[in-house]
C-alpha positions in Angstrom: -62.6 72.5 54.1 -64.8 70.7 57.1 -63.7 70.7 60.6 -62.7 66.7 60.3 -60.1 67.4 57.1 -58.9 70.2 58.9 -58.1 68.5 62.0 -56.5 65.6 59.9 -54.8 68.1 58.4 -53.1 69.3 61.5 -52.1 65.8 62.7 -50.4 65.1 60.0 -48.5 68.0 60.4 -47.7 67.5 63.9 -46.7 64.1 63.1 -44.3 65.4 60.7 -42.6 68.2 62.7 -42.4 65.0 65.4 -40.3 62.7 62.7 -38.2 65.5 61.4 -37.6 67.0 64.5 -36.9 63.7 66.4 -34.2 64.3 69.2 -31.3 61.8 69.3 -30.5 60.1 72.3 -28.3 62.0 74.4 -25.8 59.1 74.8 -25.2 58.8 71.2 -25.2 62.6 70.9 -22.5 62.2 74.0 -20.8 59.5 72.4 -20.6 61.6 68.8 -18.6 64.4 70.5 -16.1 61.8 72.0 -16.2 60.7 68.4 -15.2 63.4 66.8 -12.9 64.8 70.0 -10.5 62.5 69.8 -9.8 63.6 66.2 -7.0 65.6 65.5 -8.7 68.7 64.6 -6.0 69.8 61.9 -6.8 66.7 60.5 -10.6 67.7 59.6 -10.8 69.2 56.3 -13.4 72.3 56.0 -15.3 69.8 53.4 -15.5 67.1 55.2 -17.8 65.6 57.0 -16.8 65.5 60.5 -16.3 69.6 59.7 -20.2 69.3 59.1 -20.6 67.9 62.6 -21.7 71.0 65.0 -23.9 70.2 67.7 -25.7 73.3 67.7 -28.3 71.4 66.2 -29.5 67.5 66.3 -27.6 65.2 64.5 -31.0 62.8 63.4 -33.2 65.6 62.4 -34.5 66.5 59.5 -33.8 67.9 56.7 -29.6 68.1 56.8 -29.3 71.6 55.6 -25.6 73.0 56.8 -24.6 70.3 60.2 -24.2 66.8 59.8 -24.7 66.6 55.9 -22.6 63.2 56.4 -20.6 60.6 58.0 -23.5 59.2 60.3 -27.3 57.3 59.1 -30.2 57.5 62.1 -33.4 55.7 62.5 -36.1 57.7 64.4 -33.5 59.0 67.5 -30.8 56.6 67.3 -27.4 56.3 65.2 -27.2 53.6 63.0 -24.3 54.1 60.7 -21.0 55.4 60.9 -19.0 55.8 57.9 -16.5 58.6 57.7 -15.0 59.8 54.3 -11.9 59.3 53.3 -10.6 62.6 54.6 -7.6 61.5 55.9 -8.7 61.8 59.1 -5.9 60.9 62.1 -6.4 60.3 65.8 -7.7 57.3 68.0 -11.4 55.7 68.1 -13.1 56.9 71.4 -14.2 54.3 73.1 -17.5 56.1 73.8 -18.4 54.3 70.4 -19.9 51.5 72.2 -22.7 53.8 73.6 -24.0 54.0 69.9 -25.7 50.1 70.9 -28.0 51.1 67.3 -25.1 50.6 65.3 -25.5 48.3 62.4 -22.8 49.9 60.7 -19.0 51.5 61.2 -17.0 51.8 58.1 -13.5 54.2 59.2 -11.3 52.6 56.3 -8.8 55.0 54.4 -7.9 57.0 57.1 -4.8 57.5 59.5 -6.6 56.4 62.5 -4.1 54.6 65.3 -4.0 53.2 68.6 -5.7 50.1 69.6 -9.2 49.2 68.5 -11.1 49.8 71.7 -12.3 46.5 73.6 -15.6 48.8 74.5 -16.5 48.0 70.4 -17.0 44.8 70.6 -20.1 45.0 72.9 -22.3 46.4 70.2 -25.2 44.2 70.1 -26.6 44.9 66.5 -23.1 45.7 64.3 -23.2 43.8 61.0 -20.2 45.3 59.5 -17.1 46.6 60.9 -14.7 48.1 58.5 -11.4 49.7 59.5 -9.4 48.9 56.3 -6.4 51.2 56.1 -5.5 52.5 58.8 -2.8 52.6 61.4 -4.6 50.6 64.0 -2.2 48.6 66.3 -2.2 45.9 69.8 -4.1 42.4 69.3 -7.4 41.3 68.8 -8.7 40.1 71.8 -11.3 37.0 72.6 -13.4 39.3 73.9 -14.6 39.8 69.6 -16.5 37.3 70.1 -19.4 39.2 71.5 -20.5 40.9 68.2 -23.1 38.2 68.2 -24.3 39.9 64.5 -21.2 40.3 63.1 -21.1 39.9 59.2 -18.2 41.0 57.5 -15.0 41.8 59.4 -12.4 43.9 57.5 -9.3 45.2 59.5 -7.3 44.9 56.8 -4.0 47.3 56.0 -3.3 48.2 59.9 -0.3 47.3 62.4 -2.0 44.5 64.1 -0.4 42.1 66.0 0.0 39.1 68.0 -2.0 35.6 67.4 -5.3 35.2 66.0 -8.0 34.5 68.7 -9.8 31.0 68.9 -12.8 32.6 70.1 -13.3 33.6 66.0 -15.0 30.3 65.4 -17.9 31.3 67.5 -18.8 34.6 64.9 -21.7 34.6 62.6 -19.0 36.2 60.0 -19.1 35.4 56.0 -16.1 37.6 55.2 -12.9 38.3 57.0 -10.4 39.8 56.1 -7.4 40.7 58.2 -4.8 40.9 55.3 -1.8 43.2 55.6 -1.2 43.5 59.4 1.5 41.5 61.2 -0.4 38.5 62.7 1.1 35.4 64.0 1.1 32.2 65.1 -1.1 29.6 63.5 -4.9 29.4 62.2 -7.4 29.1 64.8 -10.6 27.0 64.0 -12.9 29.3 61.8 -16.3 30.5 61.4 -18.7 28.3 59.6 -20.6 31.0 58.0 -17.8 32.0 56.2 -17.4 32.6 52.2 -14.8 34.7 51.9 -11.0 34.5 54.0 -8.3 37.1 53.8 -5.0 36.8 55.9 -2.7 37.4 53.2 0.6 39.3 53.8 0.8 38.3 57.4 4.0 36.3 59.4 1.2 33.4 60.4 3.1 29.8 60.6 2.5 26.2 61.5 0.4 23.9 59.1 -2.9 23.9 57.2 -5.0 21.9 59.9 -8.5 20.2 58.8 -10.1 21.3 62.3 -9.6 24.9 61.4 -11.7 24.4 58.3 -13.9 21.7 59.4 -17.3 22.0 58.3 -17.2 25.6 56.3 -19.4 23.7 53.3 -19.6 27.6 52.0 -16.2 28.8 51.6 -15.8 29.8 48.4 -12.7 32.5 48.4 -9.2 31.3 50.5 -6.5 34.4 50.4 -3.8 32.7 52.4 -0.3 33.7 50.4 2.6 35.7 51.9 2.6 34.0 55.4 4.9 31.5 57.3 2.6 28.1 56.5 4.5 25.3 56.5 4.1 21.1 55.8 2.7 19.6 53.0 -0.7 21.2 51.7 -3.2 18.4 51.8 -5.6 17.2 49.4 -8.8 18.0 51.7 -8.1 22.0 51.4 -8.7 21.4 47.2 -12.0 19.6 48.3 -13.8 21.7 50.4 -17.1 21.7 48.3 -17.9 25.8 47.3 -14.5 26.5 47.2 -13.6 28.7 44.2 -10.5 30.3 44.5 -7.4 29.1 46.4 -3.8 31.7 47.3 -1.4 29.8 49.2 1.4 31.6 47.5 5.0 32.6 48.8 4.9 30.7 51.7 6.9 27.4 52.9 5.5 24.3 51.9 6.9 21.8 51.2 4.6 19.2 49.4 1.3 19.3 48.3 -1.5 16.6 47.9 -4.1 16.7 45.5 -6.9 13.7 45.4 -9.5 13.2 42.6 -13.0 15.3 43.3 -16.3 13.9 43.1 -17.6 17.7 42.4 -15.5 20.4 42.2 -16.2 24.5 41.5 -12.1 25.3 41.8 -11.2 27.5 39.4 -7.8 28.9 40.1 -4.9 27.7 42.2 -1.8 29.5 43.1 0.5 27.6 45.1 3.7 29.7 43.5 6.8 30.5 45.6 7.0 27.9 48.0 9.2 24.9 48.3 7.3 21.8 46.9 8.8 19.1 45.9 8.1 16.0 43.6 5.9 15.3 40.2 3.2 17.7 38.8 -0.1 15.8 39.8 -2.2 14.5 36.7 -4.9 14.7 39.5 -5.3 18.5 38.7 -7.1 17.2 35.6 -9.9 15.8 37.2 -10.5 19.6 38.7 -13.8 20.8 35.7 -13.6 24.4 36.2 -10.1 24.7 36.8 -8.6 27.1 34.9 -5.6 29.4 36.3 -3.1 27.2 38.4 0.2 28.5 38.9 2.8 26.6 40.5 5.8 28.5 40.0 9.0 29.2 41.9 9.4 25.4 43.8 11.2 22.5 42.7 8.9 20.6 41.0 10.2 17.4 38.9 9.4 15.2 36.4 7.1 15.7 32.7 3.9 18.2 32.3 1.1 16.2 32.2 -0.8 15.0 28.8 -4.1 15.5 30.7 -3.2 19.1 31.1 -3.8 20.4 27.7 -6.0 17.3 26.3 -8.5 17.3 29.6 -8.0 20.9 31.5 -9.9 23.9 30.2 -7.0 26.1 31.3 -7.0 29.6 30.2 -3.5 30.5 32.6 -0.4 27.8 34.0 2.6 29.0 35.3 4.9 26.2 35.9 8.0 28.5 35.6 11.3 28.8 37.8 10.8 24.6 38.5 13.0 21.5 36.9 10.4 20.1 34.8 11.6 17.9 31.8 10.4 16.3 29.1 8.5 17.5 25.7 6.2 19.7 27.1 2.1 18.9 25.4 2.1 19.9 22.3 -1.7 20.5 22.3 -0.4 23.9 24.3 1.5 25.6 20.8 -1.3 23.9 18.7 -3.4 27.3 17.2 -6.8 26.2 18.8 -4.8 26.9 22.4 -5.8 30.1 24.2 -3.8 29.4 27.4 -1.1 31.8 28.5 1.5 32.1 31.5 5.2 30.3 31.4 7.0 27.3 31.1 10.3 29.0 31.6 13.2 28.2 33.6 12.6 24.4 33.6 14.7 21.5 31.9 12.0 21.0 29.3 13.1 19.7 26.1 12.0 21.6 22.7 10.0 24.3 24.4 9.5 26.2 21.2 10.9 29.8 21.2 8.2 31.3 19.1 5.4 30.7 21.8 5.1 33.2 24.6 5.2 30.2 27.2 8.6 29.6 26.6 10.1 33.1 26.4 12.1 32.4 29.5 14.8 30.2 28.6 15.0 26.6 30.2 17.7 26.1 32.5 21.5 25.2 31.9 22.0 21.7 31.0 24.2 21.5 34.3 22.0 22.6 36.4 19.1 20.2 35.2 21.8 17.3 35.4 22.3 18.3 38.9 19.3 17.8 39.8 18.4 15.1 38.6 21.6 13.0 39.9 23.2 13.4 37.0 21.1 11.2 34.8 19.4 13.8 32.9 19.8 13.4 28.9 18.9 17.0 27.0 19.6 17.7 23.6 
């Protein structure tokens, strides 16, 4: 071997023992003991991966052989993931976090964390995701979230939050939120733009579906809205947003619903069950292409079932149970080339024939239909 490949030789290895030897910043090594400090330690199984965390040696080097075999990602000397296991970990989030200013990363969801989400989070410059799904986090979100100027997806879903959403949301780069299970309220705050994908299901939000909160989001395809407070009459511009795809507005308290004809439409299913509409089934769902799972069941719907919705509607699903529909029901729908399922029970439907599984709820009593409908209400 010549002097020259020998002295290649020899930087290379020096380069090497640099990389795998790298030293982590001693504020992120700072901030990972706060990390893990403010874990309860009875609370950190032996085979976890916080157990693996003992700073007797350097959290970014190379290779991992027994100390921090998980539960953190580096890039030369600087933390830039943090994702525990689902170890049922239980304590607070240090707010030392925020001296990890790498982070791209934090994904704590399926733990028992609590407390309040520390304000100090929200300054990290380069965080893409933050997941906390599952936890026992509580107190508000504060306007101050705002400042995750690379914030992607947002999941705090499954925690104790409370208090109203914050209007400063609508200045976020996010495409998914979701904030679903927690105990939000007050009404929907104007929304990010980026967005494809909203959760806030299972929350006590109220007040009405306003255009300005969902002006201009030309990408939102997914709308997860049921099991709220939303009141007013659902208008016909929420079925028209142009990606949207999927639509939950279920078990809340609306009252009425519009629905307009769509130039272009990729709606597929609609669940507007368990509220408190009233008046005639729209023939304007029809003119929907893709449409096919609507469920508008539980409200006090009136008036026949559509032709349009068997001879124009592609529908594979259709609840329209628990209303005071009447008439013959479409034929089309007990015919054998039919292949749509769901209910038709519970109405004031006439001749809804027992051997199809739409119409193994019974329809009403005759009394009740007459009552409804004034009185005037002929059933055989």
């Amino acid at each position: 071997m010549t002097m020259t490949s020998i002295s290649i030789t020899i930087s290379l290895l020096l380069l090497l023992l640099s990389t795998t030897n790298a030293t982590t910043l001693s504020s992120d090594i700072t901030a990972l003991k706060a990390i893990k400090s403010a874990i309860n330690p009875t609370t950190i199984p032996s085979y976890s991966c916080l157990a693996s965390w003992n700073f007797t040696s350097d959290p970014c080097s190379n290779p991992h052989v027994t100390h921090f075999l998980c539960g953190l990602s580096c890039s030369n000397n600087r933390v830039t993931q943090l994702t525990f296991d689902r170890a049922g970990y239980a304590g607070t989030l240090s707010p030392l976090v925020s001296q990890l200013t790498q982070l791209i990363t934090i994904d704590l969801s399926d733990n028992k964390l609590s407390g309040p989400i520390p304000t100090s989070l929200f300054s990290l410059p380069n965080l893409q995701t933050l997941n906390l799904r599952s936890n026992s986090f509580s107190g508000t979100i504060p306007p101050t979230i705002s400042t995750l100027k690379s914030i992607q997806t947002l999941d705090i879903s499954h925690n104790s939050l409370s208090g109203s959403l914050p209007n400063s949301l609508s200045s976020l780069t996010l495409t998914r939120l979701d904030l679903s299970f927690n105990k939000l309220t007050g009404p929907i705050p104007k929304l990010p733009l980026n967005l494809l994908e909203l959760a806030l299901r299972s929350n006590s939000l109220s007040g009405f579906l306003s255009n300005p909160s969902f002006n201009e989001l030309t990408q939102l395809e997914v709308v997860e809205l049921s099991d709220n407070s939303l009141t007013g009459t659902i208008p016909s511009w929420v079925f028209l947003l142009p990606s949207l795809q999927q639509l939950n507005l279920a078990n809340n308290s609306f009252t009425g619903i519009e629905i307009s004809k769509p130039l272009n439409s990729n709606l597929i299913a609609v669940d507007a069950g368990y509220n408190k509409i009233v008046g005639d089934l729209s023939v304007n769902f029809s003119e929907y292409p893709m449409l096919s799972s609507l469920s508008l069941r539980y409200n006090k719907l009136h008036g026949p079932i559509p032709s349009e919705y068997s001879r124009k509607m592609k529908l594979r699903r259709l609840f329209l149970d628990g209303n005071y529909l009447n008439g013959m029901p479409p034929k089309e729908f007990f015919s054998g080339k039919s292949s749509v399922s769901g209910s038709l029970g519970d109405n004031c439907l006439k001749s809804c024939p027992a051997s199809s599984e739409l119409c193994l709820k019974s329809q009403k009593p005759l009394s009740i239909c007459r009552q409804a409908y004034g009185g005037k209400l002929k059933q055989k």
